[in-house]
C-alpha positions as CSV (number, residue, x, y, z in Angstrom):
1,X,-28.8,89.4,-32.1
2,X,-32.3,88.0,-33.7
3,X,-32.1,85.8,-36.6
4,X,-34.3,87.5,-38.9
5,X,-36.5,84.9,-41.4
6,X,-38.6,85.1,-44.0
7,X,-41.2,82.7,-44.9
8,X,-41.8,82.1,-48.9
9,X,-45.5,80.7,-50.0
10,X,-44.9,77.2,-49.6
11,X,-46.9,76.1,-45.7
12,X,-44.7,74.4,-43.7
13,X,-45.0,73.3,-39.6
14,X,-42.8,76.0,-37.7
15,X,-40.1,73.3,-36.0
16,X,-39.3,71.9,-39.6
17,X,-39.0,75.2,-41.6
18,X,-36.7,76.6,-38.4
19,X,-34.3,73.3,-39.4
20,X,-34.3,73.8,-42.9
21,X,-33.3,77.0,-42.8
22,X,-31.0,77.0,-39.9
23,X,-29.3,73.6,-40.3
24,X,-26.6,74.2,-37.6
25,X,-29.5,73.9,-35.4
26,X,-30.7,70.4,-34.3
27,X,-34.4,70.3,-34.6
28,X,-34.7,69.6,-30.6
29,X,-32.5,73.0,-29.6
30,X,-34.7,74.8,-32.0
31,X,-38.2,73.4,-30.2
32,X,-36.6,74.7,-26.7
33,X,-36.4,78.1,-28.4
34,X,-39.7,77.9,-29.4
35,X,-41.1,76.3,-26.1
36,X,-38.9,79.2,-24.3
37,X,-40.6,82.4,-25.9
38,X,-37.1,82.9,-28.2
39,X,-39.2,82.8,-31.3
40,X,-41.4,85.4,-33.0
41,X,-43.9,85.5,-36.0
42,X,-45.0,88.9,-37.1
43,X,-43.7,89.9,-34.0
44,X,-45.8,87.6,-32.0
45,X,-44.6,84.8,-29.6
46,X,-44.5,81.4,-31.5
47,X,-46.7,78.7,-30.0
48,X,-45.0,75.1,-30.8
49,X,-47.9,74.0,-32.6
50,X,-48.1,76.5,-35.5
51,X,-48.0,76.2,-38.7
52,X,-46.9,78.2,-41.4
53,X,-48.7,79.5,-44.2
54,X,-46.0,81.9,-46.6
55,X,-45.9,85.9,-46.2
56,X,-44.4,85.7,-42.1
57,X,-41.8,87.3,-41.3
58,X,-39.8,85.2,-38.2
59,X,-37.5,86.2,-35.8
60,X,-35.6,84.1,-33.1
61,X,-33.6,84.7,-30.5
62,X,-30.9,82.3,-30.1
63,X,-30.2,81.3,-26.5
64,X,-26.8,80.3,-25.3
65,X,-24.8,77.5,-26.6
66,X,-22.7,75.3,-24.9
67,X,-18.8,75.2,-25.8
68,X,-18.0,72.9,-27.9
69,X,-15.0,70.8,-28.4
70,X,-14.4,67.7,-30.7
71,X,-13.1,64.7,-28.7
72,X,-11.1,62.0,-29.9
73,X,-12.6,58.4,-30.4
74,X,-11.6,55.5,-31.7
75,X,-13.0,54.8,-34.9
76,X,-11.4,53.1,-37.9
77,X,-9.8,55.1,-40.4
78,X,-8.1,54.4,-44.1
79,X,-5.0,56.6,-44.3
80,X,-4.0,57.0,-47.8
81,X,-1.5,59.2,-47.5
82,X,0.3,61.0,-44.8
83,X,3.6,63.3,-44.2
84,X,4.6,65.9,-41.6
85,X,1.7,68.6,-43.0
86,X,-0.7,66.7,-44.6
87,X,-3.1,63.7,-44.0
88,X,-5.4,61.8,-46.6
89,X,-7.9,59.5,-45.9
90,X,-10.7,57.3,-47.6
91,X,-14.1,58.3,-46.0
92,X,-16.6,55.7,-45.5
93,X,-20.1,56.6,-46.9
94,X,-22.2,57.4,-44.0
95,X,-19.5,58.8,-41.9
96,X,-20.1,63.2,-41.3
97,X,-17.0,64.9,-41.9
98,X,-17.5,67.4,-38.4
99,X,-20.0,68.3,-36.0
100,X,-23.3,69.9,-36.5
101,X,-26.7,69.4,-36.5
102,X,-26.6,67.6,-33.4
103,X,-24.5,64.8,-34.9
104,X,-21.3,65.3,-32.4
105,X,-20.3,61.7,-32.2
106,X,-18.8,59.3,-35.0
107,X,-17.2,61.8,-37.6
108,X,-14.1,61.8,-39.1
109,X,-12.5,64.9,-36.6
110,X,-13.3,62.5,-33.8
111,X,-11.5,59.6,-35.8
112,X,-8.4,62.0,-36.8
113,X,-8.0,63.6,-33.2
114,X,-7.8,59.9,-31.7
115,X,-5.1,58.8,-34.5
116,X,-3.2,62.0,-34.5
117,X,-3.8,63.9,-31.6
118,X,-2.8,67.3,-32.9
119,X,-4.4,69.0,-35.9
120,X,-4.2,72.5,-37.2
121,X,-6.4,74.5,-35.3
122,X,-7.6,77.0,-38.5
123,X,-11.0,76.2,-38.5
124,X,-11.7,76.3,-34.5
125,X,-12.3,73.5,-31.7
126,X,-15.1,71.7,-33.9
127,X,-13.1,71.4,-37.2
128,X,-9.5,70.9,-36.2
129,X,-7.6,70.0,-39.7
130,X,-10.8,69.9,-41.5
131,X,-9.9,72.2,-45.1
132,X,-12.6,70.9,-47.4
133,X,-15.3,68.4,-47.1
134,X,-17.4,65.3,-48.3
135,X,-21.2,65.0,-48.1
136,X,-21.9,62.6,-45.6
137,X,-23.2,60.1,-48.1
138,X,-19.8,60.8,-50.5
139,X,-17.1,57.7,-50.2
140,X,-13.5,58.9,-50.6
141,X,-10.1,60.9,-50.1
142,X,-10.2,64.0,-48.2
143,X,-7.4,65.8,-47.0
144,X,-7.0,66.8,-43.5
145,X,-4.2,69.5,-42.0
146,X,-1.5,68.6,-39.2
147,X,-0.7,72.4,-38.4
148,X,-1.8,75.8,-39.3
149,X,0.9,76.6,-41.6
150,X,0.0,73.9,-43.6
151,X,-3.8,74.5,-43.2
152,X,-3.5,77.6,-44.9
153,X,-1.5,76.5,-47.8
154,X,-3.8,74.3,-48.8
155,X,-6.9,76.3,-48.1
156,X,-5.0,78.7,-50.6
157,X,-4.3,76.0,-53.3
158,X,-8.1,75.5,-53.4
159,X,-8.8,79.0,-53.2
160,X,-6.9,79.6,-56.3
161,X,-8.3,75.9,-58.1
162,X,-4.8,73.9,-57.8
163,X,-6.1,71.1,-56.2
164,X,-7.7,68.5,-58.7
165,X,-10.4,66.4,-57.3
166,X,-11.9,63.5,-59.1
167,X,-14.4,61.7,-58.8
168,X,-17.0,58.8,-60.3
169,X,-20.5,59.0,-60.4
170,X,-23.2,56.8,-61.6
171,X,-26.6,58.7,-63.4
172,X,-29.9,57.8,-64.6
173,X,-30.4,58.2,-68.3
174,X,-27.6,57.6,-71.2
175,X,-25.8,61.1,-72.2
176,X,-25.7,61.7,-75.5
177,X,-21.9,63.0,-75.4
178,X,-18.7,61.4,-74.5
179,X,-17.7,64.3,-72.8
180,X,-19.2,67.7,-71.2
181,X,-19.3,70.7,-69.4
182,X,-22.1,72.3,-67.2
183,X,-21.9,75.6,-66.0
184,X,-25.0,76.6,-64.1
185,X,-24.7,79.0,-60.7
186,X,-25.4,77.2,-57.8
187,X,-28.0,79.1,-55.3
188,X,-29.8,77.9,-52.1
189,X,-33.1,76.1,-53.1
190,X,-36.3,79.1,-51.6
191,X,-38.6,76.6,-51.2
192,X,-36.3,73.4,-49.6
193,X,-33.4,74.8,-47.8
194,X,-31.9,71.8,-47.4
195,X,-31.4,71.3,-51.2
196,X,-29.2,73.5,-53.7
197,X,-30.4,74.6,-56.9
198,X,-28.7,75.3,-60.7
199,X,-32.2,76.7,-62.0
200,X,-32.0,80.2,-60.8
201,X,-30.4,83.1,-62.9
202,X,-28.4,83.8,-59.5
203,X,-26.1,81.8,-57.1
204,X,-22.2,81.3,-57.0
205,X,-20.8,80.4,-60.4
206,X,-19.8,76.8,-60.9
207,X,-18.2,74.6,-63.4
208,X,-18.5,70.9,-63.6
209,X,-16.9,68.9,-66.6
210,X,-17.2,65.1,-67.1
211,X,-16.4,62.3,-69.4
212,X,-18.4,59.0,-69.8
213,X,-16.6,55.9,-68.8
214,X,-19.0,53.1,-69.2
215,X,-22.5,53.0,-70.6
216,X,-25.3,50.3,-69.2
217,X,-28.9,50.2,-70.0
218,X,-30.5,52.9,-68.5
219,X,-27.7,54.4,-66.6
220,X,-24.3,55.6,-67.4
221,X,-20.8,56.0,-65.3
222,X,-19.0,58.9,-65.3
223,X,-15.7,60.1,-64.4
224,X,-16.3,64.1,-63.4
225,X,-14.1,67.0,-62.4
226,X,-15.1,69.7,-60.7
227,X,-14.0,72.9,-61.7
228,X,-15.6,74.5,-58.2
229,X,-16.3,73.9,-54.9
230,X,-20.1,74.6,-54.2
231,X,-22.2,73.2,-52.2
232,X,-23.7,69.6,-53.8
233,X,-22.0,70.7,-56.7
234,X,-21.9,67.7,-58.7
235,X,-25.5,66.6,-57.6
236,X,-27.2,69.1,-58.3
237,X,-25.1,69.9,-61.8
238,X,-26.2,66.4,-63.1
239,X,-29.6,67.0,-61.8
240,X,-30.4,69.7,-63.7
241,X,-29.3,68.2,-67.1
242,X,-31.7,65.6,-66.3
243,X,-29.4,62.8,-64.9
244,X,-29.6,62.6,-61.2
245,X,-27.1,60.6,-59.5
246,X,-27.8,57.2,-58.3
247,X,-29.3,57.1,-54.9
248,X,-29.6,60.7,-54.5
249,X,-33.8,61.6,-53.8
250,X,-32.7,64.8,-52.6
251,X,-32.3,65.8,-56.2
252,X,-34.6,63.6,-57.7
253,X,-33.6,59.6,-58.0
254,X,-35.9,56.9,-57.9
255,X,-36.1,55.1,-54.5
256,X,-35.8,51.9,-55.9
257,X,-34.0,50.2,-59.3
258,X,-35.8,47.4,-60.7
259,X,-33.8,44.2,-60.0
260,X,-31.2,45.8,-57.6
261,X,-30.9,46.1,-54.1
262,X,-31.3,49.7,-52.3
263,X,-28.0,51.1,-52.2
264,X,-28.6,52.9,-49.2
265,X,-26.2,55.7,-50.3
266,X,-25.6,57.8,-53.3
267,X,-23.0,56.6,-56.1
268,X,-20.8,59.6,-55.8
269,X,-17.1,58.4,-55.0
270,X,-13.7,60.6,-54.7
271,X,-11.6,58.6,-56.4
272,X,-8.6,61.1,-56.8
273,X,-7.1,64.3,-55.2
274,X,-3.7,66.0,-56.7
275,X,-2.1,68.9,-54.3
276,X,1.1,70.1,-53.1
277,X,1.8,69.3,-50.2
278,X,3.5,71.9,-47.5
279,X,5.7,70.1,-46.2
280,X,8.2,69.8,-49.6
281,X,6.2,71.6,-52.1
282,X,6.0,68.3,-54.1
283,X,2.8,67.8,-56.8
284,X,1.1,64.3,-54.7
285,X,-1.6,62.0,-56.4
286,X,-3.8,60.4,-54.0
287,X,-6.1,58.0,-55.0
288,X,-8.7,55.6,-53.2
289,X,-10.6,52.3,-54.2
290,X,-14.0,52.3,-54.9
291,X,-16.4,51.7,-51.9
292,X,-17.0,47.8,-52.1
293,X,-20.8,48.4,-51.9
294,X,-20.8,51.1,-55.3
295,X,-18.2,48.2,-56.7
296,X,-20.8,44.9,-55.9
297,X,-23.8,47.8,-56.9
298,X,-22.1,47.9,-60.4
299,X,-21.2,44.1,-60.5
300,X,-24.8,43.2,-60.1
301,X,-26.0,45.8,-62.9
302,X,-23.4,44.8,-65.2
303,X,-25.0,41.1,-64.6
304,X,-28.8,42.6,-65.4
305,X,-27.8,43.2,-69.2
């Protein structure tokens, strides 16, 4: 069945706006398409060259995909926490949670299946155990499921806003409060599809609430909870107060920080996760250690004052 696509006003080149928009998609499957006829632009054939000017209306024609199935490799993994249902682990920032976007090698599933061989299989061949997720540039615990029983559990505890995540952030700018809450809906971005938004009147509703835990010239460290799971959630919340997180261009950081060297990450860390776990129905507090780099970032900034 045709993916049908709408192009807004902003000009973009054809490949590029297919990948934004369609981000399960590598950029190279979606050129094939285009090279093979399987895409169409008011109903004309697309020619690989073309370039967009707003007002089109696109279609395209997937062709067949390959099945897919995560493999196990051996990749080193932090385990914070384990028992018969339930798995935490400290994710490295850098490291993608589960396939996608052509990135099929190196993520956490691949690390799990090599370590634990069997994982619920809830979320198909590509996600085995995976019931919530990090952005790939996020340090921290996430959990991971050993068996479908306790897959859903979990999934449920989320669902219904049991689970308490944590985590610490460093933003531009000094807050004026001690503590906060931002509740803004959270809506795809028209005009950059790879970024969220909190400045439309529509989107999912979300809640963030945070709490200042140490205050440096120019930039401020917070402790925030999340009172939803949306996409870049806490990114794009503290963005549109006018504190972006450290690191983070996509939603409007500085590339560089006078006097520091480039983190090469955003300074968002999971730094504690509270659930019950399946396999006794026990409340469990999991916590992980700062990433060294966000630890040595802060060092160095405290050492700036």
């Amino acid at each position: 069945m045709p993916i049908r696509l709408e192009v807004d006003e902003v000009a973009d080149r054809l490949d590029r706006f297919l990948h934004e928009r369609l981000p399960d998609y590598s950029r190279a499957r979606l050129q094939t398409w285009i090279r093979e006829g399987r895409v169409r632009i008011d109903g004309k054939v697309a020619k690989p060259s073309c370039r967009l000017k707003g007002g089109e209306v696109i279609e395209v024609e997937p062709g067949e995909l390959p099945e897919l199935k995560a493999e196990p490799e051996d990749l080193p993994l932090e385990i914070l926490y384990e028992d018969e249902a339930v798995i935490a682990v400290n994710k490295p920032a850098g490291m993608v949670v589960h396939a996608g976007a052509g990135i099929y090698r190196g993520t956490l599933v691949n690390a799990l299946l090599h370590h634990f061989e069997r994982l619920s299989s809830v979320g198909g061949e590509m996600r085995p155990g995976i019931v919530h997720r990090l952005d790939r540039f996020t340090s921290g615990v996430i959990l991971a499921a050993r068996h479908d029983k306790a897959h859903r559990e979990l999934a449920a505890q989320f669902a219904s806003r049991e689970v308490e995540k944590v985590y610490l952030t460093l933003v531009h700018g000094s807050l004026e409060r001690e503590t906060g809450r931002i509740e803004k809906p959270v809506a795809r971005d028209p005009r950059r599809r790879v970024r969220m938004t909190a400045r439309l009147a529509r989107g999912r509703p979300a809640v963030t609430h945070y709490r200042v835990k140490q205050r440096f010239p120019g930039f401020t460290l917070l402790e925030v909870r999340p009172g939803t799971g949306r996409t870049h959630q806490i990114r794009v919340h503290l963005a549109s107060i006018g504190y972006p997180v450290v690191g983070d261009r996509l939603y409007g950081a500085p590339a560089k920080v006078a006097g520091m060297p480039p983190l090469g990450r955003y300074f968002l860390h999971a730094s504690r996760i509270a659930f019950r776990t399946p396999a006794t129905g026990e409340r469990v507090t999991v916590e992980a250690p700062l990433a060294p780099e966000l630890g040595e970032w802060l060092e160095k900034l405290g050492g700036l004052q």
